[in-house]
N, CA, C and O atoms as a printed pandas DataFrame, in Angstrom:
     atom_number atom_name residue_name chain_id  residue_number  x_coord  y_coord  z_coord
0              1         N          UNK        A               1  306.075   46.720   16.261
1              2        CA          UNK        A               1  305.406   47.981   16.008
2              3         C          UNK        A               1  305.127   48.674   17.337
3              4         O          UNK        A               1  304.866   48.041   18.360
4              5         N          UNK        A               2  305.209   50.286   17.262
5              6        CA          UNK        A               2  305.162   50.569   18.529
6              7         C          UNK        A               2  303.829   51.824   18.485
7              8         O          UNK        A               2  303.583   52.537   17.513
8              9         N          UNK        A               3  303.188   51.834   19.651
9             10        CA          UNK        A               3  302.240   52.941   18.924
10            11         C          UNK        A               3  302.193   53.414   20.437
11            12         O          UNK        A               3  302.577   52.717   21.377
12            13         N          UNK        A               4  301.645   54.756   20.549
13            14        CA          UNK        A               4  301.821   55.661   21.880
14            15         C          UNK        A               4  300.117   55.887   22.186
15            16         O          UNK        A               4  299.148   55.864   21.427
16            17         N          UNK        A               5  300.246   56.111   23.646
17            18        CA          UNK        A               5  299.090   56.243   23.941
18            19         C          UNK        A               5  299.070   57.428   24.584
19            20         O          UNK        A               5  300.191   57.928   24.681
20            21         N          UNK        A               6  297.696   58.406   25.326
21            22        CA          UNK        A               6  297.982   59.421   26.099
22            23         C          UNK        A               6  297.017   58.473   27.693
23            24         O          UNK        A               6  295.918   57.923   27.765
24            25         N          UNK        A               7  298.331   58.741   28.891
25            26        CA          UNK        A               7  297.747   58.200   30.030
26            27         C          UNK        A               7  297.446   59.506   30.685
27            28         O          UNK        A               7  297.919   60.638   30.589
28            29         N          UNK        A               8  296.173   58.769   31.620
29            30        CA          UNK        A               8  295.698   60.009   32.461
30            31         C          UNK        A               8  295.961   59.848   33.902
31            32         O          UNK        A               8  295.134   59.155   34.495
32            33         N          UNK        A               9  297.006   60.373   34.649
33            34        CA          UNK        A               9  297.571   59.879   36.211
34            35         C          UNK        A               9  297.093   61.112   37.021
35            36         O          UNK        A               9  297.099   62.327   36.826
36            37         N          UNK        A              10  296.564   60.062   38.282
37            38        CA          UNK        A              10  295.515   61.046   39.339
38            39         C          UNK        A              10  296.372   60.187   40.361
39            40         O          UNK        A              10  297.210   59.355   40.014
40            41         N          UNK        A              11  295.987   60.562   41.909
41            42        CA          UNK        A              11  296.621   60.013   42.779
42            43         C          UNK        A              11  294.910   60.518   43.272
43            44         O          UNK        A              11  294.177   61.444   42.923
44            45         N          UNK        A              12  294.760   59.267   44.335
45            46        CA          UNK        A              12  293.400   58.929   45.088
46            47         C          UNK        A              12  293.875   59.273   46.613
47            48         O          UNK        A              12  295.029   59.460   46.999
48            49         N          UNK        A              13  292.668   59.307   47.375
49            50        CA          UNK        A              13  292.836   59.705   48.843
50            51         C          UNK        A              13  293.637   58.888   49.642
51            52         O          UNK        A              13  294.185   59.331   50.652
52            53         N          UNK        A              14  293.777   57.433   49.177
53            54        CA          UNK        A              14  294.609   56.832   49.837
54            55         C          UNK        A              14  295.848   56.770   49.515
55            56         O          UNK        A              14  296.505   55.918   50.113
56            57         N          UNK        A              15  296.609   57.692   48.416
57            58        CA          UNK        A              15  297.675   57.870   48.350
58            59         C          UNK        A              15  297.961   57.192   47.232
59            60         O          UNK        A              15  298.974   57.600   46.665
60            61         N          UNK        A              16  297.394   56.270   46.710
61            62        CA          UNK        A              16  297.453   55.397   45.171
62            63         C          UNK        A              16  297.387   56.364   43.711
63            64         O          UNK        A              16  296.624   57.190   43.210
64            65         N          UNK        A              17  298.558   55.768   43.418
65            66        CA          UNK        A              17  298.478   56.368   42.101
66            67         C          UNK        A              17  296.918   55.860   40.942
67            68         O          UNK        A              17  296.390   54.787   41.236
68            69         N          UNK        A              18  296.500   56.411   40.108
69            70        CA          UNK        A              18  295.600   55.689   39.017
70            71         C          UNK        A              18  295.736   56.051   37.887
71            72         O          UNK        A              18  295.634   57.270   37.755
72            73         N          UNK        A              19  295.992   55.310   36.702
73            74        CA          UNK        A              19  296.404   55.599   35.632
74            75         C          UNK        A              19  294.957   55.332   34.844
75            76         O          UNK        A              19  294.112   54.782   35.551
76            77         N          UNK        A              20  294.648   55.573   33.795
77            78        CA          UNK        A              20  293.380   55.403   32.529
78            79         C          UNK        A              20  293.947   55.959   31.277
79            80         O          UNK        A              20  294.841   56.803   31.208
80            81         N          UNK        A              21  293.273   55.341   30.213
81            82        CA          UNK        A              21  293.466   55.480   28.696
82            83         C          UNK        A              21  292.181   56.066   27.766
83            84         O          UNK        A              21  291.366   55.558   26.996
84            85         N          UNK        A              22  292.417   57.189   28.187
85            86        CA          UNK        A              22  290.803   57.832   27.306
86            87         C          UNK        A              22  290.947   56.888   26.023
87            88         O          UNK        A              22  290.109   55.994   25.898
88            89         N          UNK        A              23  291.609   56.977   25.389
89            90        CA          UNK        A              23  291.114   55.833   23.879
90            91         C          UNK        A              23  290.752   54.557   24.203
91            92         O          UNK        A              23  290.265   53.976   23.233
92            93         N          UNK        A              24  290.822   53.707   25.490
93            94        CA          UNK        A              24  290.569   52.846   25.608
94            95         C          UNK        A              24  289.514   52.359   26.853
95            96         O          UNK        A              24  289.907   52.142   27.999
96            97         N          UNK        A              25  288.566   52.272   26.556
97            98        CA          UNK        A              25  287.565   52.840   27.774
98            99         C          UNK        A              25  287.494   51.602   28.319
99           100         O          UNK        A              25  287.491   50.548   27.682
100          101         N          UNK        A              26  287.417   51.766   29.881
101          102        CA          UNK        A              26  288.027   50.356   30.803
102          103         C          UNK        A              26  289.224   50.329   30.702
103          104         O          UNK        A              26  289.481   49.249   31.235
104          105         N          UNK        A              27  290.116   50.732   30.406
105          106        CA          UNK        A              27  291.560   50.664   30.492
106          107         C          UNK        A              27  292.211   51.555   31.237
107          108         O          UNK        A              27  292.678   52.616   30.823
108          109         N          UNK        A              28  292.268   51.009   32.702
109          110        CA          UNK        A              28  293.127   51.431   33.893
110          111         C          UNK        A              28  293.804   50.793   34.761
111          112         O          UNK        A              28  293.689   49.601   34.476
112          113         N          UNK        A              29  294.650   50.957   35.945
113          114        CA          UNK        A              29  295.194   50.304   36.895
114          115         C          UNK        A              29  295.307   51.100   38.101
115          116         O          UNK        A              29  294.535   52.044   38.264
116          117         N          UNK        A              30  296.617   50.678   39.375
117          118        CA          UNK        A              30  297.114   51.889   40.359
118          119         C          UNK        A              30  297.642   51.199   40.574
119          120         O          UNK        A              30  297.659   50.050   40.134
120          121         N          UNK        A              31  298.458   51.864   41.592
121          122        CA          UNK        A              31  299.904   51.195   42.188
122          123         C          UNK        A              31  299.913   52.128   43.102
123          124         O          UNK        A              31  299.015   52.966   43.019
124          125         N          UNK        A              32  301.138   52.281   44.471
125          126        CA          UNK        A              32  301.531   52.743   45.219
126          127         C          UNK        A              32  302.227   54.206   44.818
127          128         O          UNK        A              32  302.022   55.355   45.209
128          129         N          UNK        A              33  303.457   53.419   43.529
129          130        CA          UNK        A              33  304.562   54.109   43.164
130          131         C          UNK        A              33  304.620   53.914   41.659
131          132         O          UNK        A              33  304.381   52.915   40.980
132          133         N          UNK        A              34  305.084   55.397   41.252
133          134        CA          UNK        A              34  304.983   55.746   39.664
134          135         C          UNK        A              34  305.673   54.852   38.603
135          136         O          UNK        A              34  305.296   54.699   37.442
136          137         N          UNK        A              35  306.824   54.250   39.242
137          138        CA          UNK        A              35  307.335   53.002   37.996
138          139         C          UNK        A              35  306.325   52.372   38.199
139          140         O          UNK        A              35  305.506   52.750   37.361
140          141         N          UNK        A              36  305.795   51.443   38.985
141          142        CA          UNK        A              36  305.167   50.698   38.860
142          143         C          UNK        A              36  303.944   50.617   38.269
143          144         O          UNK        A              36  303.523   49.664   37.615
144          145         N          UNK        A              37  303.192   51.982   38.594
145          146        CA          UNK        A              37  302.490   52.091   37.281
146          147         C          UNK        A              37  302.232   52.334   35.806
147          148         O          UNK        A              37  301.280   52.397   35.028
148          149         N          UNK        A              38  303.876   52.466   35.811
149          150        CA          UNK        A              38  303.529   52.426   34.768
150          151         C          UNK        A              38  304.008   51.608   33.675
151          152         O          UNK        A              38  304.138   51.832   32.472
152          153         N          UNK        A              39  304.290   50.364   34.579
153          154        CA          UNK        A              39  304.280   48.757   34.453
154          155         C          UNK        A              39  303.178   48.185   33.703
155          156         O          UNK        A              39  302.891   47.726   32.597
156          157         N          UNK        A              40  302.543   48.527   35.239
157          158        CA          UNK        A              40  300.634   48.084   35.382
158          159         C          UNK        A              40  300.401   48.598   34.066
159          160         O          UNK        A              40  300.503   47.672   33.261
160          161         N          UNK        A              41  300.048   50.015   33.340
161          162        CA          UNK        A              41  299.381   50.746   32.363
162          163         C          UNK        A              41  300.019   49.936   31.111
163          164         O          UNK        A              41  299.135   49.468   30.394
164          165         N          UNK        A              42  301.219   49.681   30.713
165          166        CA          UNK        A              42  301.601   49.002   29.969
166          167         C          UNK        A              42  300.929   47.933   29.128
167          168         O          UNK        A              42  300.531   47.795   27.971
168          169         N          UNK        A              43  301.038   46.746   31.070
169          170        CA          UNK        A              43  300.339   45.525   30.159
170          171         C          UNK        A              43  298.920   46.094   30.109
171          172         O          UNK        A              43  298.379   45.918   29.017
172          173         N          UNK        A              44  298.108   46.801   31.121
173          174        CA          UNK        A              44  296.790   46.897   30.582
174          175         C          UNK        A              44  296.386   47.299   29.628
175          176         O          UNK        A              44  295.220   47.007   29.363
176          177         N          UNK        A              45  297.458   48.481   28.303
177          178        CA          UNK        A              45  296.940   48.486   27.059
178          179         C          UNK        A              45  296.861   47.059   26.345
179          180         O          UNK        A              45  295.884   46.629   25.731
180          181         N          UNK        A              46  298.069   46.414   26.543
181          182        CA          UNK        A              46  297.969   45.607   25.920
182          183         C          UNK        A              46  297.034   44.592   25.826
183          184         O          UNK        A              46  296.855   43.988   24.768
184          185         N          UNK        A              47  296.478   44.375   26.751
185          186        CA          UNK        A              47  294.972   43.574   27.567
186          187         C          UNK        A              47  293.888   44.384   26.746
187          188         O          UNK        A              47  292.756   44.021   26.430
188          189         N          UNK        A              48  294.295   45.135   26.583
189          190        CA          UNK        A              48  292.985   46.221   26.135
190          191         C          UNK        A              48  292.571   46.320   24.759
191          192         O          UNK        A              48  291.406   46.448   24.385
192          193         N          UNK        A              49  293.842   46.237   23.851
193          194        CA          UNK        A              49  293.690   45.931   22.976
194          195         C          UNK        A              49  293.974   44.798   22.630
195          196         O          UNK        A              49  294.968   44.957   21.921
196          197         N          UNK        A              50  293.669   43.384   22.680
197          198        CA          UNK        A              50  293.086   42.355   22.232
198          199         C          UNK        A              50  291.655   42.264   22.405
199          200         O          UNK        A              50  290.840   41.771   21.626
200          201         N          UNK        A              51  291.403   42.944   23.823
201          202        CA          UNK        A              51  289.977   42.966   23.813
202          203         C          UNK        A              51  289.462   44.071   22.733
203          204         O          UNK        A              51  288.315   43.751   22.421
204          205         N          UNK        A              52  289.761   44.940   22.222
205          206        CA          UNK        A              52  289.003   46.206   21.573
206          207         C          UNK        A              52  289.361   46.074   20.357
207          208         O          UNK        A              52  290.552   46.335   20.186
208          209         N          UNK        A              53  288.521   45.622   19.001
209          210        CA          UNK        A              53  288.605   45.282   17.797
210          211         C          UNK        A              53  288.696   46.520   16.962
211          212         O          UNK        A              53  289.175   46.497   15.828
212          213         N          UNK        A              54  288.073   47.977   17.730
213          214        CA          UNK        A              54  288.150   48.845   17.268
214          215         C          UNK        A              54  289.226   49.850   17.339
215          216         O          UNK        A              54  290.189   49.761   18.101
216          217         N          UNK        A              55  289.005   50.849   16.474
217          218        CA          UNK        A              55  290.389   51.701   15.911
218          219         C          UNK        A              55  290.425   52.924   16.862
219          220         O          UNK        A              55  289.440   53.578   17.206
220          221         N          UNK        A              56  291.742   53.139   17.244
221          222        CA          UNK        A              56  291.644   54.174   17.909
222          223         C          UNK        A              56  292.344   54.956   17.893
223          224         O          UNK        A              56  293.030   55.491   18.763
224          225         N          UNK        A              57  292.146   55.179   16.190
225          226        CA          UNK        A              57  292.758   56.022   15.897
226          227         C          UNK        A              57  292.387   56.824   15.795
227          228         O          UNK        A              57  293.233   57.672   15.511
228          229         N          UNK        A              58  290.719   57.448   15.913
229          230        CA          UNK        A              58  289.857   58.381   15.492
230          231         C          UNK        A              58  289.391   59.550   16.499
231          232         O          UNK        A              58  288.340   60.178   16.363
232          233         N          UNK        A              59  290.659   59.817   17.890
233          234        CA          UNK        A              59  290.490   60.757   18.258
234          235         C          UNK        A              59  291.880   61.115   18.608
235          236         O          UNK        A              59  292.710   60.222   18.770
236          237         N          UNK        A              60  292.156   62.230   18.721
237          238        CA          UNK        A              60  293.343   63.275   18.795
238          239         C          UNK        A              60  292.984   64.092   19.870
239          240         O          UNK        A              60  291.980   64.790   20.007
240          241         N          UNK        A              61  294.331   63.841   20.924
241          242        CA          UNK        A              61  294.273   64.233   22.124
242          243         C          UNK        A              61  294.734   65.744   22.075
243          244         O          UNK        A              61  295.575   66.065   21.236
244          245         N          UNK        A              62  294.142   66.811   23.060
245          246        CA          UNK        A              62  293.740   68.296   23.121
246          247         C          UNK        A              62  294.700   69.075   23.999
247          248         O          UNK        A              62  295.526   69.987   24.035
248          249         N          UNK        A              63  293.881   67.861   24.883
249          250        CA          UNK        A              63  294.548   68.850   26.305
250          251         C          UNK        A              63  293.440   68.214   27.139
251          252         O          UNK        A              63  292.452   67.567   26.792
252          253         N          UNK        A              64  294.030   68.704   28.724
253          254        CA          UNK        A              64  292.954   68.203   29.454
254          255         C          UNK        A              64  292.883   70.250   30.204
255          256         O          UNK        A              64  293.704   71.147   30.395
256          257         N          UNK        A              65  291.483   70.071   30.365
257          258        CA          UNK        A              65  291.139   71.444   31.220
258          259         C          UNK        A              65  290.451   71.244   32.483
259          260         O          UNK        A              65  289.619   70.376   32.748
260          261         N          UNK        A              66  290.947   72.234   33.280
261          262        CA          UNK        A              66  290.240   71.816   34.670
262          263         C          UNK        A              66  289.222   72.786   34.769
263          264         O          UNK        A              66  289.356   73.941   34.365
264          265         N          UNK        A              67  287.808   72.157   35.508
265          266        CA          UNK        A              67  286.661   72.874   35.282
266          267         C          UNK        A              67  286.279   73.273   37.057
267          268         O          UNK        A              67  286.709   72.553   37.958
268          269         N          UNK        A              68  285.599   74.262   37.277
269          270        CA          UNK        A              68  285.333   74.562   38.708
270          271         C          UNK        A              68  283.563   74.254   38.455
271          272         O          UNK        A              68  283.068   74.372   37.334
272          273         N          UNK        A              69  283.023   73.989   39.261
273          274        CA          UNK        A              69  281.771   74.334   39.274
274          275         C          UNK        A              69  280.969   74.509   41.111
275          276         O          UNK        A              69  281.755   74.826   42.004
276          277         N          UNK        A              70  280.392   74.422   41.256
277          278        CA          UNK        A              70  279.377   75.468   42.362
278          279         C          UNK        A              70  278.320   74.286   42.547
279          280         O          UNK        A              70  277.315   74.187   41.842
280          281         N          UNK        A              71  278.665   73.374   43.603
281          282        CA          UNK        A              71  277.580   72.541   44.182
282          283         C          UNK        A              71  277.084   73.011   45.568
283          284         O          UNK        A              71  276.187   72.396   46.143
């Protein structure tokens, strides 16, 4: 069975990629380079869900928006 997820990829100051799974909270990795993360993101759903008993099926991804704000 195959089921899809939506990943969220940022690259950090040190040049590292970072991947996360809004449906799966704690579920991230990084790597250097983009195959490889998305190696890493792979098994970590899968890690993720054995740990997470719950369904996640109950949110539907939008969009992401970028916000400015004034500190």
């Amino acid at each position: 069975m195959s089921k899809e997820f939506n990943v969220i990829i940022e690259r950090d100051l040190d040049g590292y990629f970072v991947a996360s799974v809004p449906n799966l909270p704690g579920c991230h990795t990084q790597s250097k380079s983009l195959d490889e993360l998305i190696e890493r993101i792979k098994e970590a759903i899968i890690l993720c869900l054995e740990v997470h008993s719950q369904s996640t099926d109950n949110l539907e991804f939008i969009g992401l928006q970028r916000v400015a704000v004034e500190i």
